[in-house]
BALUM-800781 format. One line per field, with one value per residue (C-alpha): residue number from 1; x, y, z. Coordinates in Angstrom, 2 decimals. Layout:
nr <- (NUM,...)
px <- (X,...)
py <- (Y,...)
pz <- (Z,...)
This chain:
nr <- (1,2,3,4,5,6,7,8,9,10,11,12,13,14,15,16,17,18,19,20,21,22,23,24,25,26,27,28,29,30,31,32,33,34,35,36,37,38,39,40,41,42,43,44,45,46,47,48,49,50,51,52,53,54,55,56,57,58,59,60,61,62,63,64,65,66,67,68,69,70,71,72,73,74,75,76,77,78,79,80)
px <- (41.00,37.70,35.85,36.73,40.37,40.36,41.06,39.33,42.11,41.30,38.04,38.57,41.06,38.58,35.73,37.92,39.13,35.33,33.93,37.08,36.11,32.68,34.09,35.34,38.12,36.67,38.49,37.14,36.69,37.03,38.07,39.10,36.25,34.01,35.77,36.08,32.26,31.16,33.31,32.24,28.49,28.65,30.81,28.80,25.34,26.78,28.37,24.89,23.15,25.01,24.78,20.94,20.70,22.60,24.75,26.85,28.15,28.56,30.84,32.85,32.91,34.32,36.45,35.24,33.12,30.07,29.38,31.68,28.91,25.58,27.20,28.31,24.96,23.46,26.08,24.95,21.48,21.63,20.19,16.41)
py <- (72.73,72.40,69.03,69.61,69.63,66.43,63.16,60.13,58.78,61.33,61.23,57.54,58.32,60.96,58.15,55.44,57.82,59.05,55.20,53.97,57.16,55.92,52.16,53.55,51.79,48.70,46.69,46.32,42.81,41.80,45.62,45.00,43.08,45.50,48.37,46.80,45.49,49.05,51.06,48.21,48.48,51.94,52.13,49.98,51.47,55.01,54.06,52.34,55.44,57.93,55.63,55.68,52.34,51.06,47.79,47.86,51.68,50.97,47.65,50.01,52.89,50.62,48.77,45.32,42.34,43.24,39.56,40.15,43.48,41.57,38.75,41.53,43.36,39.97,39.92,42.96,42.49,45.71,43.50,45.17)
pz <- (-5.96,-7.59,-8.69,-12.11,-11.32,-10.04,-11.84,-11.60,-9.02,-6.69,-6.84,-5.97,-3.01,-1.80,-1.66,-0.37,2.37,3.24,3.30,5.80,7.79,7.64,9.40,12.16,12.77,11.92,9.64,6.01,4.91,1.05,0.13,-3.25,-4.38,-3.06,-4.53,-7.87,-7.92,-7.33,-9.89,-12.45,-11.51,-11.98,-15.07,-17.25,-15.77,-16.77,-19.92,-20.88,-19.82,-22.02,-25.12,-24.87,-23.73,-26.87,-25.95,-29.06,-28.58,-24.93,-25.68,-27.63,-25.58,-22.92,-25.18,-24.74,-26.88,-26.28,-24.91,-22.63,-22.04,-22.03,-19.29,-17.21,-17.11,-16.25,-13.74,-11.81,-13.00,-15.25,-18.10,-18.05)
């Protein structure tokens, strides 16, 4: 199976499997917020990226206000 044939859920079990490798049998702490930070950070970062730094197309792209957009880039200090 290629990388193209995989979906994003893969791609997600494939990290998540390769980072609790990476513990070594230490036990995560927080695991969901972590996870969920990350994917976030990079969705929005991405999203922004691909609509040329445009806030409005990105809000829409991702399907939210794009308040809700600006205090989440503040959030992860993608606001620049």
């Amino acid at each position: 199976m290629g990388t193209t044939d995989l979906s994003l859920s893969d791609c997600v079990t494939l990290v998540m499997d390769r980072y609790l490798a990476d513990l070594q049998g230490e036990v995560p702490s927080n695991l969901h917020a972590l996870i969920i930070d990350e994917v976030e950070r990079a969705l929005l970062a991405n999203t922004l990226q691909h609509c040329s730094g445009q806030r409005g197309m990105a809000a829409q792209w991702l399907g939210i206000n794009r308040n809700t957009l600006r205090k989440k880039l503040q959030a992860y200090g993608l606001d620049t």
